[in-house]
Residue frames as a rotation matrix with the C-alpha (Angstrom) as fourth column:
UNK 1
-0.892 0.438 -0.113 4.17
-0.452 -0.858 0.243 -3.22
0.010 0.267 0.964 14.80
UNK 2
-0.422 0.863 0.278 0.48
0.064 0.335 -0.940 -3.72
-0.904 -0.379 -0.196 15.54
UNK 3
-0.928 0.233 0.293 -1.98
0.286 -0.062 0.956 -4.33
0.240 0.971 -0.009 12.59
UNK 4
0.181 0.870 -0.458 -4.56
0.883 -0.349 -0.314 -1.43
-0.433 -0.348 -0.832 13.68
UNK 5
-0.201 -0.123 0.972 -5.40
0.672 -0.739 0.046 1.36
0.712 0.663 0.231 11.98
UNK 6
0.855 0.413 -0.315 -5.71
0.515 -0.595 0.617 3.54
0.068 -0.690 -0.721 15.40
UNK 7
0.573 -0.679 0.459 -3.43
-0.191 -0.655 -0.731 6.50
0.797 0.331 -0.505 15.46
UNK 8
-0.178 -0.718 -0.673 -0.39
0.665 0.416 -0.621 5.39
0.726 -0.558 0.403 17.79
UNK 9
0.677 0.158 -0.719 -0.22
0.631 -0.628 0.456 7.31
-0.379 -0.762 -0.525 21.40
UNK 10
-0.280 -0.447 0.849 0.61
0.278 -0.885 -0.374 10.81
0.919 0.132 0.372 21.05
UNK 11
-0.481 0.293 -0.826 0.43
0.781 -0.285 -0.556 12.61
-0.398 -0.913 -0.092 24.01
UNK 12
0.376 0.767 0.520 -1.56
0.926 -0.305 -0.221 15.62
-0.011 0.564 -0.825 23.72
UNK 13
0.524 -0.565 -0.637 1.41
-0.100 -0.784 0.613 17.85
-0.846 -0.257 -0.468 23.96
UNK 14
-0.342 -0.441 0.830 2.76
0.397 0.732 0.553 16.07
-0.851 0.519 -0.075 21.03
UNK 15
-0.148 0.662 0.735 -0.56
0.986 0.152 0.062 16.74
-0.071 0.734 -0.675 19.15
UNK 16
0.809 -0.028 -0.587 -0.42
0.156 -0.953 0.260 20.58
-0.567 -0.302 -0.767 20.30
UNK 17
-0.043 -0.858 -0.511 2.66
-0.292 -0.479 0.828 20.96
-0.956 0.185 -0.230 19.08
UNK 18
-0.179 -0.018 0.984 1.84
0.703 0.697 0.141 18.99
-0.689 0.717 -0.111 15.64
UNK 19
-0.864 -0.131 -0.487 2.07
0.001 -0.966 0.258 21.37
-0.504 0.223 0.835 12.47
UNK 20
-0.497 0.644 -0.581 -0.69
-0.867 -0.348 0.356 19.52
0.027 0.681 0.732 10.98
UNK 21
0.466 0.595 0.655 -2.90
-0.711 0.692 -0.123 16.60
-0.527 -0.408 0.746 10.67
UNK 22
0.930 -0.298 -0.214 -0.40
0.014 0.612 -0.791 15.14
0.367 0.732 0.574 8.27
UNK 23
0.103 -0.965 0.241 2.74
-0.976 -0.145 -0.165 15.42
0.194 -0.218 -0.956 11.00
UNK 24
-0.298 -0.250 -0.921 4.63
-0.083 0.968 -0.236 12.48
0.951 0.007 -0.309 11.36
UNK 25
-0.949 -0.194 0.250 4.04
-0.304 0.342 -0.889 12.24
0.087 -0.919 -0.383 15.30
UNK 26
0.085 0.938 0.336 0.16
-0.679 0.302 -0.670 11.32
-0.729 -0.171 0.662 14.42
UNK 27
-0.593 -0.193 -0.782 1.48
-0.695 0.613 0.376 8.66
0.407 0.766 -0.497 11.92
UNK 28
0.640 0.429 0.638 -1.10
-0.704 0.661 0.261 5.93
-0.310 -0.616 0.724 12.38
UNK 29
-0.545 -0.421 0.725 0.25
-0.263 0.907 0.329 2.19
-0.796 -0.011 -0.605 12.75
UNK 30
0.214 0.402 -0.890 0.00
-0.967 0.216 -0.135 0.86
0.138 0.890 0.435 9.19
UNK 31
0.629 -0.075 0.774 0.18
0.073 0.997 0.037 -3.38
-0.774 0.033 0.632 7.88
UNK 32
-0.443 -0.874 -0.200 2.91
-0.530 0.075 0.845 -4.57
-0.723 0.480 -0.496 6.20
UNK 33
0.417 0.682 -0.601 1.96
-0.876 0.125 -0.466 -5.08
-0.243 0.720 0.650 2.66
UNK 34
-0.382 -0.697 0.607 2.86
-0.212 0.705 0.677 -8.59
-0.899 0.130 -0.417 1.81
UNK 35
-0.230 0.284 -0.931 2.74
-0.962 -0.213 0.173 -9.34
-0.149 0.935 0.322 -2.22
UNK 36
0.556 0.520 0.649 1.22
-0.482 0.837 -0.257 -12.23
-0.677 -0.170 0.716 -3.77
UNK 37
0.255 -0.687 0.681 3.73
0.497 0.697 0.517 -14.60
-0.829 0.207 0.519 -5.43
UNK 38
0.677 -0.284 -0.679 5.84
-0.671 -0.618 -0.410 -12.90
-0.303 0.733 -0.609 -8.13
UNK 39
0.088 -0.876 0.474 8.99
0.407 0.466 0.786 -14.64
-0.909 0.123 0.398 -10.24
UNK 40
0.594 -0.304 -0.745 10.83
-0.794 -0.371 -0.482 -13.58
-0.130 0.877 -0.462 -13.08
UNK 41
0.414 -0.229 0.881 12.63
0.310 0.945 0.101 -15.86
-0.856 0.231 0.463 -15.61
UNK 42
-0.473 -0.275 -0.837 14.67
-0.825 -0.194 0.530 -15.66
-0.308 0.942 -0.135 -18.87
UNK 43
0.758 0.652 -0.023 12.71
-0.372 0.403 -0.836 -16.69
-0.536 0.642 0.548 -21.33
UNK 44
-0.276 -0.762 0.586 14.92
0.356 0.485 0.799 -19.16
-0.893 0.429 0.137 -24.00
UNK 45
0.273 0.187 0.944 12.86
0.921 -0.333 -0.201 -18.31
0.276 0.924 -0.263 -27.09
UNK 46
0.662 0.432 0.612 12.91
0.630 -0.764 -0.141 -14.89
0.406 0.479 -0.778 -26.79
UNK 47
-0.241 -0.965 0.099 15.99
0.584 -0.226 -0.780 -14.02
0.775 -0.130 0.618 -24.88
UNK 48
-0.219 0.147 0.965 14.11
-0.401 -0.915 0.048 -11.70
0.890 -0.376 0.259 -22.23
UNK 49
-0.965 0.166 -0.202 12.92
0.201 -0.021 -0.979 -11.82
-0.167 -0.986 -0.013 -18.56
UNK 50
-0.027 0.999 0.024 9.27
0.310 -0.014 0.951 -12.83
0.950 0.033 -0.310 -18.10
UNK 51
-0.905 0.243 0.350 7.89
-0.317 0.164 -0.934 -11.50
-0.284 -0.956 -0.072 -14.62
UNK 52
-0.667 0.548 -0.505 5.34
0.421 0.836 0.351 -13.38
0.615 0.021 -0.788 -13.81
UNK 53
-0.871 0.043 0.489 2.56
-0.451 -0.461 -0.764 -11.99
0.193 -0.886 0.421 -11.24
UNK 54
-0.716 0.669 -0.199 -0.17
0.555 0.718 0.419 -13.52
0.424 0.190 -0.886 -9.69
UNK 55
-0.639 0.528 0.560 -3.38
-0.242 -0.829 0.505 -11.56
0.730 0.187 0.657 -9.49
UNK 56
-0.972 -0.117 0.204 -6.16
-0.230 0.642 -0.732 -11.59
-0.045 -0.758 -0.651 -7.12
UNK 57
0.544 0.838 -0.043 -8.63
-0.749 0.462 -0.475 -13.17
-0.379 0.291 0.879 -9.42
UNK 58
0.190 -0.468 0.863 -5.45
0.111 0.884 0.455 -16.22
-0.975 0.009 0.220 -9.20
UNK 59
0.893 -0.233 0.386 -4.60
0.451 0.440 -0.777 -15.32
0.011 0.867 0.498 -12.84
UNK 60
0.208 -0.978 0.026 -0.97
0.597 0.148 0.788 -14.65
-0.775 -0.149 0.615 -14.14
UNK 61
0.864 -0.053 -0.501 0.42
-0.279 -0.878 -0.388 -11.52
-0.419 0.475 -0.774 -15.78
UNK 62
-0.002 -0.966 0.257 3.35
0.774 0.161 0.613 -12.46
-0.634 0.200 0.747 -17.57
UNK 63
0.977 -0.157 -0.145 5.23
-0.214 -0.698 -0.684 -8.81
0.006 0.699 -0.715 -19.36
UNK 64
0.582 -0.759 0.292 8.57
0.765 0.389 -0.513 -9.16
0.276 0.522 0.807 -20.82
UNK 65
0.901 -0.370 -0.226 11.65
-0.237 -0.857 0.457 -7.04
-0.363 -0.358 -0.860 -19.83
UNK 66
0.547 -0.814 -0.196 15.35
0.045 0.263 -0.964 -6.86
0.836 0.519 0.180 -21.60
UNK 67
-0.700 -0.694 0.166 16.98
-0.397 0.186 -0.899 -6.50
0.593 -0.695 -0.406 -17.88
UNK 68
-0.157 0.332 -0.930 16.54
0.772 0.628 0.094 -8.74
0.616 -0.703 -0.355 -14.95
UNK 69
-0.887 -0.374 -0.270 16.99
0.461 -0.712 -0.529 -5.41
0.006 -0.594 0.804 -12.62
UNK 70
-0.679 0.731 -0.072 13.90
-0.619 -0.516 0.592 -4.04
0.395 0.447 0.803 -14.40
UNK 71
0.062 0.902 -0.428 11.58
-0.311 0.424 0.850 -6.74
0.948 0.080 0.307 -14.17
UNK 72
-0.289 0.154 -0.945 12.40
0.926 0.296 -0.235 -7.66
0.243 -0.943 -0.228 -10.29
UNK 73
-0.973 0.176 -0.150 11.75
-0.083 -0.872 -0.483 -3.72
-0.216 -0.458 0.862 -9.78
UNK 74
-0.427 0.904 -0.011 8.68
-0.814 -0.379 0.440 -3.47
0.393 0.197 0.898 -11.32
UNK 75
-0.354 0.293 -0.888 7.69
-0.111 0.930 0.351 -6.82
0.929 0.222 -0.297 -9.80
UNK 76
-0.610 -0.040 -0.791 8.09
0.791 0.037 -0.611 -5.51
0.053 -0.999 0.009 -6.32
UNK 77
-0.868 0.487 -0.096 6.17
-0.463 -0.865 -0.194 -2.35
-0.177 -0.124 0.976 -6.99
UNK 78
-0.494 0.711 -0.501 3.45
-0.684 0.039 0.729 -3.88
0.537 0.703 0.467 -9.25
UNK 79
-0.762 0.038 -0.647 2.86
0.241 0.943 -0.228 -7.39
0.601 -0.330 -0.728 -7.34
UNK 80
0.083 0.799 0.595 -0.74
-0.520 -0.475 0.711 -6.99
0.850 -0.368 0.376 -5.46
UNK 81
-0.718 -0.586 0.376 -0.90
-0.624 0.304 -0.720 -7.35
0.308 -0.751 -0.584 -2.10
UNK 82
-0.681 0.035 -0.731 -2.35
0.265 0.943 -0.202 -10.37
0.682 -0.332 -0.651 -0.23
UNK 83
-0.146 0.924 0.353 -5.20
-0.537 -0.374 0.756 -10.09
0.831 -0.080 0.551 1.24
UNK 84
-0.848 -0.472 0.240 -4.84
-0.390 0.250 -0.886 -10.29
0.358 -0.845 -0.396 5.24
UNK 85
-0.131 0.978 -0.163 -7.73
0.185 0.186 0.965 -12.36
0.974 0.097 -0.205 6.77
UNK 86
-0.070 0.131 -0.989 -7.30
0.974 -0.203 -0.096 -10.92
-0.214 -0.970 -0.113 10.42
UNK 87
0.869 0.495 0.012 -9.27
0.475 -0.840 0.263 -7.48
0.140 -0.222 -0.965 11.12
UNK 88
-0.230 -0.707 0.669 -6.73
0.825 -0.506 -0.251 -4.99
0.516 0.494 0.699 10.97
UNK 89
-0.198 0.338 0.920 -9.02
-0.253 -0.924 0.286 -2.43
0.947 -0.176 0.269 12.83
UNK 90
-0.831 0.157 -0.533 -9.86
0.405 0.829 -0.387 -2.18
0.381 -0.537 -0.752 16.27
UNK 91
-0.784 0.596 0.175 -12.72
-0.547 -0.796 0.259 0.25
0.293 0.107 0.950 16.04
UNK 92
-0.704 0.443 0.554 -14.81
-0.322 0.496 -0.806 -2.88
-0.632 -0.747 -0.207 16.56
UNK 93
-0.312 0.670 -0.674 -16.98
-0.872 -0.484 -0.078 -2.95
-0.378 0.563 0.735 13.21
UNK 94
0.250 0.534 0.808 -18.85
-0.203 0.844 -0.496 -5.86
-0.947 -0.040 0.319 12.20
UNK 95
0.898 0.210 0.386 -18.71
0.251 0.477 -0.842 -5.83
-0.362 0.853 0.376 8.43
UNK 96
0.022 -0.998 0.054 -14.79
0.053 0.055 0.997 -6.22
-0.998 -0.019 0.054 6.94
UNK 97
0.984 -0.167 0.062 -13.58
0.114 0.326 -0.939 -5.59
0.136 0.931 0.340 3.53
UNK 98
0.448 -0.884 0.137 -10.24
0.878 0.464 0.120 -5.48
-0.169 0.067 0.983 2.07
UNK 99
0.507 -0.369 -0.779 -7.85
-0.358 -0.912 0.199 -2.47
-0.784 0.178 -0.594 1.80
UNK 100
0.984 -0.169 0.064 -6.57
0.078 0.075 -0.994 -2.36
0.163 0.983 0.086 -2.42
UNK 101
0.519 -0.829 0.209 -3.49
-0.637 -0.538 -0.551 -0.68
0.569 0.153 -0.808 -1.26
UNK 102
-0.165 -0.626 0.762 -2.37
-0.984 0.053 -0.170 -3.07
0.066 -0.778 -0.625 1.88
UNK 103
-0.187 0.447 -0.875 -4.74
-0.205 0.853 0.480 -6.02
0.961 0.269 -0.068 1.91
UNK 104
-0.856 0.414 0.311 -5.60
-0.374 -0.080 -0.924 -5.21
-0.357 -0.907 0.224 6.02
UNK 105
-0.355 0.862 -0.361 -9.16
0.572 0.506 0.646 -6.43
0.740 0.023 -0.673 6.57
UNK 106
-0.981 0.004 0.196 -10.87
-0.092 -0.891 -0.444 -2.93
0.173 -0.454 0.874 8.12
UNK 107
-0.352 0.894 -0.276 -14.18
0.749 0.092 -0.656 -2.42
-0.562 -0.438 -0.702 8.98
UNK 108
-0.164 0.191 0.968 -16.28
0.941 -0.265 0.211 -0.44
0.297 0.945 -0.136 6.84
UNK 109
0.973 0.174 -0.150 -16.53
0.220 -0.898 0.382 2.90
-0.069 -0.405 -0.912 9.26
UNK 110
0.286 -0.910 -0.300 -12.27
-0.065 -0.331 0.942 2.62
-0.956 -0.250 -0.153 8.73
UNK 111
-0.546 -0.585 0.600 -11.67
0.786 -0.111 0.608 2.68
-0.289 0.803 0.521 4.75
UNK 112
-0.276 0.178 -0.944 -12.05
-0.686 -0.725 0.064 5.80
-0.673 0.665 0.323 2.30
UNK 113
0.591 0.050 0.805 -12.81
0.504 0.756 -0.417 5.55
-0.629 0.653 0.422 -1.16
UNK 114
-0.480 -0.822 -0.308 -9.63
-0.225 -0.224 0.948 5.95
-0.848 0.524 -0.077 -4.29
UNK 115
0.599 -0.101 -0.795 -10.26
-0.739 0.313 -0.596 6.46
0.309 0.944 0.113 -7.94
UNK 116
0.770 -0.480 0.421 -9.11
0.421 0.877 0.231 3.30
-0.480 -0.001 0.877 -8.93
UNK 117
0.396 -0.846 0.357 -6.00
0.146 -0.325 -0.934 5.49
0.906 0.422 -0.005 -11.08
UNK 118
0.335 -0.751 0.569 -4.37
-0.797 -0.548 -0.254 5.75
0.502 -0.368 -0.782 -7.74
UNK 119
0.192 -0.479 0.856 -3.54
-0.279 0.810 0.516 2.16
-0.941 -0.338 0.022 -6.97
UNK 120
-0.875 -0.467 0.127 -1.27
-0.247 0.658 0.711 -0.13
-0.416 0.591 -0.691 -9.61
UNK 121
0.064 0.964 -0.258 -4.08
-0.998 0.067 0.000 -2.08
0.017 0.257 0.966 -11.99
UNK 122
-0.527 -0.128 -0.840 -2.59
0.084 0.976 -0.201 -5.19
0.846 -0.176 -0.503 -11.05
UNK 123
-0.966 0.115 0.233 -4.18
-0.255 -0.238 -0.937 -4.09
-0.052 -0.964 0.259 -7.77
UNK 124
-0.479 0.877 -0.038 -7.53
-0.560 -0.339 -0.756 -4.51
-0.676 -0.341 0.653 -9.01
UNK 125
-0.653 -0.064 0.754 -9.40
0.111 0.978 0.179 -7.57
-0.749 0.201 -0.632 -10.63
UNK 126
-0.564 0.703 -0.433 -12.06
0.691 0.115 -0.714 -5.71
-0.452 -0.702 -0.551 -11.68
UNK 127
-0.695 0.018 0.719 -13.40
0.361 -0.856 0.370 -3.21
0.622 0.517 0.588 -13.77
UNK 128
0.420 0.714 -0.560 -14.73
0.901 -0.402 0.163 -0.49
-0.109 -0.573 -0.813 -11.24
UNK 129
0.329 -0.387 0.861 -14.28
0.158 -0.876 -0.455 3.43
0.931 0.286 -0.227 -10.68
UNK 130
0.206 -0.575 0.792 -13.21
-0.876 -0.468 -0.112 3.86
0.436 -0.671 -0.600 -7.31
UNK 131
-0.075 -0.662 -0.746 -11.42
0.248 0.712 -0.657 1.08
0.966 -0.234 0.111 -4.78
UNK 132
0.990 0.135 0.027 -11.48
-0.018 -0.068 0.998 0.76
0.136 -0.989 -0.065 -0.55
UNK 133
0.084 -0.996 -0.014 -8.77
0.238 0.034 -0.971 1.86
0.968 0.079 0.240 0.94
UNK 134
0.222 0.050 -0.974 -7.92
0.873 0.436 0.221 2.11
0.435 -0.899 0.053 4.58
UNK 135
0.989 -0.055 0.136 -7.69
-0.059 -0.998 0.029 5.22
0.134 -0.037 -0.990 6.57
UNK 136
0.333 -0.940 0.080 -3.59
0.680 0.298 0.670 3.96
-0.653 -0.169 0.738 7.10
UNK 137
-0.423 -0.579 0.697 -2.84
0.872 -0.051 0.487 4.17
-0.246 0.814 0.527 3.45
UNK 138
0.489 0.450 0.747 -4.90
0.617 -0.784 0.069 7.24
0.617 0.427 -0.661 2.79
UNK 139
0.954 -0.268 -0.133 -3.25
-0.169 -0.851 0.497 9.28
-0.246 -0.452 -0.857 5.55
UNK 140
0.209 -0.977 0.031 0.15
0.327 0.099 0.940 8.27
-0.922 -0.186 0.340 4.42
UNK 141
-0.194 -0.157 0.968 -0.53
0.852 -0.516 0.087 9.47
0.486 0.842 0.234 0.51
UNK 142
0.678 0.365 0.637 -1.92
0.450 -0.893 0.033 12.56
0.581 0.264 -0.770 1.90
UNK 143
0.773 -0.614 -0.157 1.28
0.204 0.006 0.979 12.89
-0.600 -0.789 0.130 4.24
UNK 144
-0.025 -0.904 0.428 3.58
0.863 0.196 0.466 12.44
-0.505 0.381 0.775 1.92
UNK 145
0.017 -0.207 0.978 1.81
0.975 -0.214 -0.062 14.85
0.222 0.955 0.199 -0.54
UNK 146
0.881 0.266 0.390 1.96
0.233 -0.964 0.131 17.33
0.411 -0.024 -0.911 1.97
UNK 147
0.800 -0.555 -0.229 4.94
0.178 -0.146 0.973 16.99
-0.574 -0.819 -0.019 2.72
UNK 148
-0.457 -0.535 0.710 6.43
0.889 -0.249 0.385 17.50
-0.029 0.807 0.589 -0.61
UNK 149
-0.310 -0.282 0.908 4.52
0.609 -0.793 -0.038 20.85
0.731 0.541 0.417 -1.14
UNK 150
0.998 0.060 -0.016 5.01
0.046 -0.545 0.837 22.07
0.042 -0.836 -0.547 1.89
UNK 151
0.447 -0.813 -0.373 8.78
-0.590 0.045 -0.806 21.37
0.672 0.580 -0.460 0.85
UNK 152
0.822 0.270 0.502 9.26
-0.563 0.524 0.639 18.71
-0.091 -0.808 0.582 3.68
UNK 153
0.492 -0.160 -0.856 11.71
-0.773 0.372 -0.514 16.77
0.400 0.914 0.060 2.16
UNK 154
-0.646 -0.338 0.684 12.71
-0.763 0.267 -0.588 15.08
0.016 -0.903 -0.430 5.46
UNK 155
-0.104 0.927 0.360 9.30
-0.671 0.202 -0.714 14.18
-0.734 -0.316 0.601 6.08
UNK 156
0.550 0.303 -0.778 8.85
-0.832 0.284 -0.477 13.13
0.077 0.910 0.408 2.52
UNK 157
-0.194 -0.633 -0.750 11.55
-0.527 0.711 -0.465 10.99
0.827 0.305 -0.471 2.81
UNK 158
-0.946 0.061 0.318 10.76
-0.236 0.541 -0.807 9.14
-0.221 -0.839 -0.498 6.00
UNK 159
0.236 0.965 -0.116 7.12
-0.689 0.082 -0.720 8.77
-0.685 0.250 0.684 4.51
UNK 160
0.296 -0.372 -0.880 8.82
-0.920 0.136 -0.367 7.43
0.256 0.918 -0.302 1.47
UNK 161
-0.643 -0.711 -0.285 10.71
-0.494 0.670 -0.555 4.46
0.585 -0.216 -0.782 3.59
UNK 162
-0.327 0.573 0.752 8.13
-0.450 0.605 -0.657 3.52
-0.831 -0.553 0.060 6.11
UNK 163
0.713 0.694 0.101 5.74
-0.525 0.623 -0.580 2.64
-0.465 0.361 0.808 2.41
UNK 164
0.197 -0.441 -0.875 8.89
-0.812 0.428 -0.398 1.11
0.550 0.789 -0.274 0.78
UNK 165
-0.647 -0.414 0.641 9.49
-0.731 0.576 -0.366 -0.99
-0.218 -0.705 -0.675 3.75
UNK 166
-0.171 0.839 0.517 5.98
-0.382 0.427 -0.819 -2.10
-0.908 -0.338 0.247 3.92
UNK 167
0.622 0.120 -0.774 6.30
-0.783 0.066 -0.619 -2.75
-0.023 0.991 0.135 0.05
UNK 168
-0.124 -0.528 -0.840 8.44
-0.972 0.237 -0.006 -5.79
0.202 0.815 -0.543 0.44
């Protein structure tokens, strides 16, 4: 899979026939999110599982959990992602920032902006109100959520797996 945020060829029968701007055949080509370092441990004093995460302002979340099961789940969800230093876009734009949600490196004509309540707050170092996000990850939330209330549930689910892949 390419790491561009350009919608994949569709032919333009394809796109004719699409039910919407949120069908899967205009899925653009998203970046595998890769997390920064995570670990969980049993703690001796206290009998629990520490997960551990590492933020990207390099500090360390450590939250307790009474099951290992628990604290690797929430470790894989929660963990922020790495921050990719190859361009991600090929639109051509000069000035790069980071996508919150992937950690691509886009050009600034290719990210939206996200209340920051719609990414994890491990995701964010910062105290700010909204967050850059790529036009990838935005068209896959707004995919998914139309494909749940549009009752999709196909869709939903294949929308579901592409970000869980890209989530480990």
């Amino acid at each position: 899979m390419t790491a561009t945020t350009v919608i994949r060829s569709v032919s333009p029968m394809q796109r004719e026939r699409a039910l919407s701007d949120f069908d899967l055949c205009l899925m653009p080509d998203t970046v595998a999110r890769t997390p920064l370092p995570w670990s969980v441990h049993r703690s001796a004093t206290t009998n629990k599982f520490i997960c551990t995460l590492t933020l990207q302002s390099k500090n360390r979340l450590q939250i307790p959990f009474v099951e290992e099961r628990v604290a690797r789940k929430f470790a894989k969800a929660f963990a922020p992602p790495k921050f990719l230093p190859k361009a991600a876009c090929a639109c051509g734009g000069a000035s790069h920032k980071y996508c919150r949600n992937c950690g691509a490196s886009v050009c600034e004509t290719c990210l939206v902006k996200w209340s920051v309540k719609m990414v994890p707050k491990t995701f964010v170092s910062i105290k700010v109100q909204t967050v850059r996000v790529c036009k990838s990850c935005d068209w896959l939330s707004n995919a998914f959520c139309m494909a749940l209330l549009q009752g999709r549930s196909e869709d939903a689910v294949r929308l579901y797996e592409t970000v869980r892949a890209y989530a480990k």
